[in-house]
Structures are given as C-alpha cells and as structure tokens.
N, C-alpha and C positions, 0 to 999 in steps of 0.2 A: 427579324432585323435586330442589332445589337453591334454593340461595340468593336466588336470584331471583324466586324463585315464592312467596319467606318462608318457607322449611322449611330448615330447616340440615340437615347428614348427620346431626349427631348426633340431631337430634329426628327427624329420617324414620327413623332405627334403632330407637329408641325405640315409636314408628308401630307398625315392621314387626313387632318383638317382641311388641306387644298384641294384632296381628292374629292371629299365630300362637298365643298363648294364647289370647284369644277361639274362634278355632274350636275349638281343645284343648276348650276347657269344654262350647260347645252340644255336641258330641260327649258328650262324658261326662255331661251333663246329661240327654242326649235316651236313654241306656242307662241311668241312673241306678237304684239300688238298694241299699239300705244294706247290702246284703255289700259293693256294690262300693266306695261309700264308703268304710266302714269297713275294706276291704282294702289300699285307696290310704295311709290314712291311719296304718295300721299299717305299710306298706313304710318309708314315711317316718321313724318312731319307731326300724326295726329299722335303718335307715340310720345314725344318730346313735348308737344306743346299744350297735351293736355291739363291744363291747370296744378291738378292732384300731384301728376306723376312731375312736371313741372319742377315743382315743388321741391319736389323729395328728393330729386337728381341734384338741384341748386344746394339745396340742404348738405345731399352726402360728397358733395364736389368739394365745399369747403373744410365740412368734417376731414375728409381723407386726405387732399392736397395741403390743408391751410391755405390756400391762397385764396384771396378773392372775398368779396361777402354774397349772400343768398340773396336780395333783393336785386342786384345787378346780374347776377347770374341768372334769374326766372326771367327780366328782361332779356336778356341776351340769349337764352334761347329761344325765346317767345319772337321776338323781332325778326333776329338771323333767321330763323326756319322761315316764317310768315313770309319775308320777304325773299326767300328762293323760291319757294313755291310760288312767289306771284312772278320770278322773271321766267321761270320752266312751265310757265300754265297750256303755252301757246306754242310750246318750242315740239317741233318734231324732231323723234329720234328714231322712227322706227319704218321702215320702209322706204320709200322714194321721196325727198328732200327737199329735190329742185330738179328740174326738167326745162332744159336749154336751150330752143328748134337754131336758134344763130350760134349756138358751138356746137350744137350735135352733143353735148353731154349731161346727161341723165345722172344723178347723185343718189344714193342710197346710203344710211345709216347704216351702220354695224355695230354689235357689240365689240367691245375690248378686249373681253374675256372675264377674266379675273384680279379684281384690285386687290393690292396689298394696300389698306393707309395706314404709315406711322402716324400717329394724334401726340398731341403735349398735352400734360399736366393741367397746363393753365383755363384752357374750355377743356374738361376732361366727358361733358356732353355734347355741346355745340358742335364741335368741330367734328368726330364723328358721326353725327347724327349730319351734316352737311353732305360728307361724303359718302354716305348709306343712300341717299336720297337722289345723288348726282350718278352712283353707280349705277339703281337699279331703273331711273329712268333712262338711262341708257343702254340697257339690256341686260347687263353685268350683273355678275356678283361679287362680294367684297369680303376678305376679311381684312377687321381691323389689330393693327399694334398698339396697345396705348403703353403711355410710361408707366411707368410701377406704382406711382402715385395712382393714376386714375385707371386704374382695372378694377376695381369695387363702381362706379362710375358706371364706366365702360359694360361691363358686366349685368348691370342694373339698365341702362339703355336695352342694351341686347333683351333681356327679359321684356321688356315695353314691347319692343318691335315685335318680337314673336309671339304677342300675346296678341297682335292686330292681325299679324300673319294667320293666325289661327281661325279669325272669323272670317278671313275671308280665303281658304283654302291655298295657302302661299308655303312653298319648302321654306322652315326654317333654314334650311343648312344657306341660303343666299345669302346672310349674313352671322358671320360667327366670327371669332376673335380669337386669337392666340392666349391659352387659360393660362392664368397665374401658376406658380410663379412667372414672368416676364423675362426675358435674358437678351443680352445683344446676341446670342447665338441665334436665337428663336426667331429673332426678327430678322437678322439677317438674311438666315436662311428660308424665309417668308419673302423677301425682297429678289432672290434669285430665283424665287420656284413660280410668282405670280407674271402676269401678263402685261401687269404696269403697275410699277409705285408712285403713289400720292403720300408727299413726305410733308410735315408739315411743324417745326422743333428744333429744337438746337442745332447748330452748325456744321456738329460732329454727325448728328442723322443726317441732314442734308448732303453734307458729303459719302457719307457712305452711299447711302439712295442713291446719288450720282454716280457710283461707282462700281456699284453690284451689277452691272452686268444687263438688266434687264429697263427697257425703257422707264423713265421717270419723272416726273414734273414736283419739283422743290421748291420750295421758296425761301427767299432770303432775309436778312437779320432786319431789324429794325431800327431806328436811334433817331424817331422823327423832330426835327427842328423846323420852329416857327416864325414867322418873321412877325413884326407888329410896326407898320411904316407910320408917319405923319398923318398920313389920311385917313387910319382907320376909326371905328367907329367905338373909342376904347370900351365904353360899358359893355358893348355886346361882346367885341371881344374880348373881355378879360370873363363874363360869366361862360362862352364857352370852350374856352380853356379848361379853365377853372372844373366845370363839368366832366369834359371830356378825360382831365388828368388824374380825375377822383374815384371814376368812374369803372367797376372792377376791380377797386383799388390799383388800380394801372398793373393791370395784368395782360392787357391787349401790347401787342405789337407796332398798336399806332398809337399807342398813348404817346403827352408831351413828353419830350424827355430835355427840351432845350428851349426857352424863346428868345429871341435876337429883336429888341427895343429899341426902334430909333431915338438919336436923344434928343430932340426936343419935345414927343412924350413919353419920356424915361419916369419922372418923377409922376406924373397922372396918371401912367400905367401900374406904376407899383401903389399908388392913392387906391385907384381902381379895383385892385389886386387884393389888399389888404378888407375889400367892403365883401370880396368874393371867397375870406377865408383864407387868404394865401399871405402866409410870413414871412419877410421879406430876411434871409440872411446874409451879412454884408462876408464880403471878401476875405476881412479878417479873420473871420470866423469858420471859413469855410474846410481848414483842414480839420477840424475837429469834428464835422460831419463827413468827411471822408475819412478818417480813423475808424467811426463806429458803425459806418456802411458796407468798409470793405475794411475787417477786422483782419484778416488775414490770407489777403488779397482777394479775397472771394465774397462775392453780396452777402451782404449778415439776413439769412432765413428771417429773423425778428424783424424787420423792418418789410423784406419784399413781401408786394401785393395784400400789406395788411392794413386793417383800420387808422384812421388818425391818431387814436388817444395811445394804440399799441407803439405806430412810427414813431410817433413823438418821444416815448418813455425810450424805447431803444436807443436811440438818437440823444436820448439827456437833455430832450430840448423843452422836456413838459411844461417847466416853469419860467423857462424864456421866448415864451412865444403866446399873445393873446387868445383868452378865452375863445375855443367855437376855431380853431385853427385849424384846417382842411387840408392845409397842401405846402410843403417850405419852397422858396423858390432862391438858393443860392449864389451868391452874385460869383461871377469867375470869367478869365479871359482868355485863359487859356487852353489848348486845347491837344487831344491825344495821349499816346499809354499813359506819359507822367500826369496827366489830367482827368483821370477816371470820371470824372464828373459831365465831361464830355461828352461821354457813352450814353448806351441804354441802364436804365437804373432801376426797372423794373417795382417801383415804389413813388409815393406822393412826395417824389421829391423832382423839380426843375432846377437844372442850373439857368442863370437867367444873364442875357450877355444882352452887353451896352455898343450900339456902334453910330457912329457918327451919321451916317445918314443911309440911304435904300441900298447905292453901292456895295460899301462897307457893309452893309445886312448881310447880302449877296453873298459876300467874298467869304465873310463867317461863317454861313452856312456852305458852302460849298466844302471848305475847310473840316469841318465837321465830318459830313460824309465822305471825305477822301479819310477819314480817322474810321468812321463807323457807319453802316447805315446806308450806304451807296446802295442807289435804285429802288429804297423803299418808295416813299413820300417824303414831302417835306410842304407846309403851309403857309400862307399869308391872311395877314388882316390887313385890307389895302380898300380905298375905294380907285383907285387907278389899276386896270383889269391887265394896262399893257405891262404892268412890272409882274403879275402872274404868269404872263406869256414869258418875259423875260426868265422870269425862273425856270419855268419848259424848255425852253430855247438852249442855255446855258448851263443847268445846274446837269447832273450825274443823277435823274430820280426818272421814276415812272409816273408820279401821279405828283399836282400840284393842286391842294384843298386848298380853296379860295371861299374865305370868309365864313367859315363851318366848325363845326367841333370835329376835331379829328379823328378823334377814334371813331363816333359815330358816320362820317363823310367816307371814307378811308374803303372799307372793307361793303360800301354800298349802302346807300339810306333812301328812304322812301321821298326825298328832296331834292335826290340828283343822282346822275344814270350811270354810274357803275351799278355793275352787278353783286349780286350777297354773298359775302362769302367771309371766311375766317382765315384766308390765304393770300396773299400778295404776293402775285411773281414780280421780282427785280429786277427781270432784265440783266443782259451781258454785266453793266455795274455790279450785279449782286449774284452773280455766279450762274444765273437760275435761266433756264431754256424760254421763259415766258415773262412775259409784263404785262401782262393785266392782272386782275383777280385769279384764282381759280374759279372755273362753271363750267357749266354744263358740256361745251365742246371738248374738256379736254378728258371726256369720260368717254367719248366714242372716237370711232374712227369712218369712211367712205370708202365705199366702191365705185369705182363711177365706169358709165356706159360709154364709149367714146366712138362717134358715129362721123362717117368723111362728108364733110363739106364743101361746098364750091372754092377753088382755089382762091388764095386770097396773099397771092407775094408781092410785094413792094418791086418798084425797079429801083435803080442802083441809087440813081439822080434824086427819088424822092426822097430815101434815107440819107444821102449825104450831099444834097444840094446844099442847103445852108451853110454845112461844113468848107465844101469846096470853096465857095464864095469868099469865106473868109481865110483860111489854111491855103487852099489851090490843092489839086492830084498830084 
C-alpha cells in the first residue's frame, strides 16, 4: 500500500490498527460472557485507579497538557472510574436482557463492534479510561484518538490496561490507540473505518464525528450558568461554587463559568464570596481582564486551567486582589461575541451578573445559552424546588443542578442519580443525537425476538370518542 494506489503510510497504519482490533473483538465477541465482560472492564478500572499508576497518569497529564493540577486529577480519576463501575456492576450486556410474555419480545445485547473514541487534552486519562470500560463491557473493542497534547497520557494508560490484560489472559490488541505523531488525517480516517464514534472535544471534532459518515454520539459545548435566588442558602452556596470552579482548575465542561445574583443577596453573596477566596472585579475594570484573557482573540494558554498564583500574575491582578485569592469573579452585563466574558472561559475566572429578581435570573440565563452553551446544564441555588422545575420547563438545557457543586453534580456524583461520566449530551439545543450523560447503553446495541400475540386493535369510537364529542365526524 502506498501513495500511489491513494493510501498514504499514515492511513494504511491506521488500516492495520482496525484490522488488528477488529479481529481482537469477533474473538472476544464470539467467547463472550458477562463475567468475561465485566472482568475486562474491571482490569481496566483497576488500571487507572490504582493509587501508584494513579498518580503518575495525574502527574504526566499535567506535565504534558499544562492544564490542570495533580491532586484534582488523582481525584478525578479515582471518583469518575469508581463511580462507573458502581453504576455498570448490575447492568447486563451480554445475552438476553429482558424477556416480555405481554409483547412477545425477547431483547438480547450485542456488541457494536468497534469504537473509535476522540478524547481531549483536558482528562487526557479519565475520559479514555471511561470509554475503554463502557466499550469492553459491552462486548467491543476500541481504539482511542487522543489530542496531541495527551498521547504521552494516553499512551501510559494503554500500558496500565495491558499490563492487567496480561494476568488475566485478555488480547491486548481490544484496546490500542492511533500512535504518535496524531493528525486530523489519522483520526478521521479512524472515524470512517470504525463501527461507532464516541467524540468527546472541541466543536470542530464534534462536527466532524457528526459528519464522517459512520454512526456517532457527540457532545456538546459547555458555558454553564448559575442562578443564586433570595432563598438560597448563601454560605453553602458560595463554598460550592467556589469548590466546584477551582476545582481542576476549571478544566471540566461543567465548571462555573457565569452566576446570576438576585439583588437583594447581591452584596452577601459577594461578602460570602470573598470568605471563599473569590475577588470580586467591578465592571470598570473588566476590559482589562478581557485584554489579557483573549490577547489575541484567543484564551491566553497562561491563564487557562492553571493555578491561582500563575492566573492571577497573567492577568496582572497579583497585587490587586487579596492574599489567598482562588477565584476572580468579574462583574458585567452584557452578553455575546462582543462580550467574551459571557462564554466558556476555561480558567478561575466567573463573570458574575446582577438581576433584579428570579424572573430576570431566568431571562439572563437563557440569554446566555442562546450565545453559548445551549443544552448543557445550567444551576440553581434556591430553597423553592418549583423555580428549578421552571428552569426545566423553560430554559434550552438538559440538566438542571439544584443546590450542588457543579462540576461534581453534572457529570454524576455519588449524591444524586445521574450516571458517571466525562460526557454530556446536549440534546437537539446542542447539536448532539443525545441528552443524558454518555453510559453504558450507548456502547451496545439489541436484537430482539418478536413473537405474535393475541390481537389487541382498538375500535374507531374508542380512539376518537372524545374527539368526536368535542370536534363532531
């Protein structure tokens, strides 16, 4: 194969790597049994969240990305694994599912076949070690795409996995990745040769992934806004905020990136705010931290997903902002392109917007999300549950975090019943074929047995009695 014949080296590599997981999978497919699933899927888990290797994944995530710190990152593996593994402990994927005798239909799991996942930078372990886990308990095998950033990473996971694969007699080849150097060619053409893509990174991958031809499950942008009403409980919610925005150094997709402050606790909130590390910058000042954020219309690398003391000196705010200062939270009212501040900011910085009462919350944040962010999430700190429903009811989102840290709420916590995951589908708002989390269903697909049952037709008068009644024939 060669150039000549249309196949470049790097796409015949790409080729050989599918072939090689391919037969990985019918192999494993054609043995298949939910110990054996479920054993694969646990090597996996015990790969990542081994303490040691743990470690050293968080350690070389930050070395190689910049982004992030190591102690957030050893949680964030630790937790996210821990907690897939406890929602997949009980889940069948392999054989007969559900069994029907009132429809006559009998359900059976299937493998997929073979996953393509694109992974980000930003969990350059978390997120494929999720979808290594959700593949092979569902039969599958996978290889992954990481960005160019996290294939040292990436690379160092895979070693882990195939070192567990090894004591317990498992093909490496069910999980392998596209080897450095990385290329949009590479992955493309990994995106049209696999059985399904799991996309999960910038906007441009998401559309591609949607585009290539071959089924795929995406998710979309982030830009989560929070409400903070009269009612709420400010100390608890400003500590977690405060947590959730620091946390990674806002490297998650759910980090805060907006809160909307009713005003009559405007002034307690930001009291509140300031006891939680959080600097309060006024209006006036505000274009001088969008100068130095988006220096050239693009986020300043110095400032995203890093430390406080690094944000701050980037930012020129080192000496303008009290000792022990975690997080700025910029005042501004404005919102969209000419309002970058509006957006995802990918750093410990919030804009922080003032509105007259729960309404006006409302209308802001809606606002927002028709700028950026439609169908992620968006939060409340309320003790009145019916203005969360309202938010449901009304807002362009999938998920409404009621009284929680967000990023930890968001993505599934051991507090409330989403599922784990490193992924958010958006829903029709966010371009993306799904709204939940990504899990475990969206790694398999059914066969089902369809068996004739006792007639069961309606007459005419039962379906459209009521209608008649009130319309006429």
């Amino acid at each position: 194969m060669n150039a000549q014949d249309g196949i470049t080296p790097e796409i015949a590599e790409v080729d050989h790597i599918v072939a090689r997981v391919r037969a990985a999978q019918k192999a494993y497919e054609a043995s298949g049994s939910q110990a054996l699933y479920d054993k694969a899927a646990l090597a996996v888990g015990w790969a990542i969240m081994e303490s040691t290797r743990n470690r050293a994944l968080a350690e070389l995530a930050v070395e190689t990305t910049g982004l992030g710190n190591v102690p957030d990152k050893i949680t964030k593996n630790h937790r996210k694994t821990l907690g897939l593994l406890r929602d997949i402990a009980e889940v069948k994927t392999c054989g007969i599912i559900s069994d029907d005798p009132t429809t006559g239909i009998t359900e059976i799991a299937r493998p997929i076949g073979v996953i393509g996942a694109v992974v980000p930078s930003t969990n350059p372990a978390a997120t494929p070690a999720n979808n290594i886990i959700n593949a092979l308990k569902g039969g599958n095998a996978i290889v992954v795409a990481p960005s160019p950033k996290g294939v040292t990473s990436c690379e160092t996971l895979l070693s882990f996995v195939h070192a567990e694969f090894d004591k317990l007699g498992l093909d490496r080849d069910l999980v392998l990745m596209i080897p450095a150097p990385g290329s949009k060619a590479k992955t493309q053409h990994l995106m049209e040769t696999v059985d399904r893509v799991i996309c999960t990174g910038s906007q441009n991958n998401v559309h591609r992934a949607q585009s290539c031809g071959t089924p795929a499950v995406a998710v979309g942008a982030g830009n989560v806004t929070v409400i903070v009403d009269e009612t709420a409980d400010l100390t608890a919610a400003v500590a977690k905020i405060a947590a959730s925005k620091c946390f990674d150094n806002a490297t998650s997709c759910s980090s805060e990136n907006s809160v909307i402050v009713v005003d009559t606790v405007y002034d307690a909130f930001v009291a509140a705010m300031a006891a939680e590390g959080g600097a309060l910058v006024p209006a006036s000042d505000s274009d001088g931290i969008i100068a130095r954020l988006w220096p050239d219309g693009r986020l300043n690398r110095s400032v995203i997903a890093q430390d406080a003391d690094k944000m701050l000196a980037a930012l020129g705010m080192s000496d303008k902002v009290p000792e022990g200062t975690k997080f700025l939270a910029v005042e501004i009212d404005g919102i969209g392109p000419d309002h970058p501040l509006s957006g995802e900011k990918l750093s410990r910085v919030l804009a922080l917007y003032r509105a007259a009462d729960f309404e006006e919350a409302k209308s802001v944040a809606s606002r927002i999300l028709a700028h950026q962010g439609a169908g992620h999430s968006v939060g409340i700190h309320t003790s009145d549950d019916a203005r969360a429903v309202a938010l449901g009811r009304d807002l362009p989102t999938c998920r409404v975090i009621v009284n929680q840290a967000h990023t930890f709420a968001t993505g599934g916590s051991f507090t409330n019943g989403l599922p784990f995951s490193l992924s958010m589908g958006c829903g029709s708002w966010g371009g993306n074929s799904i709204d939940t989390n990504l899990h475990w269903r969206h790694f398999v697909q059914t066969t089902k047995i369809v068996r004739e049952t006792p007639l069961n037709e309606p007459r005419l008068d039962e379906v459209f009695g009521d209608y008649w009644a009130e319309a006429g024939q």
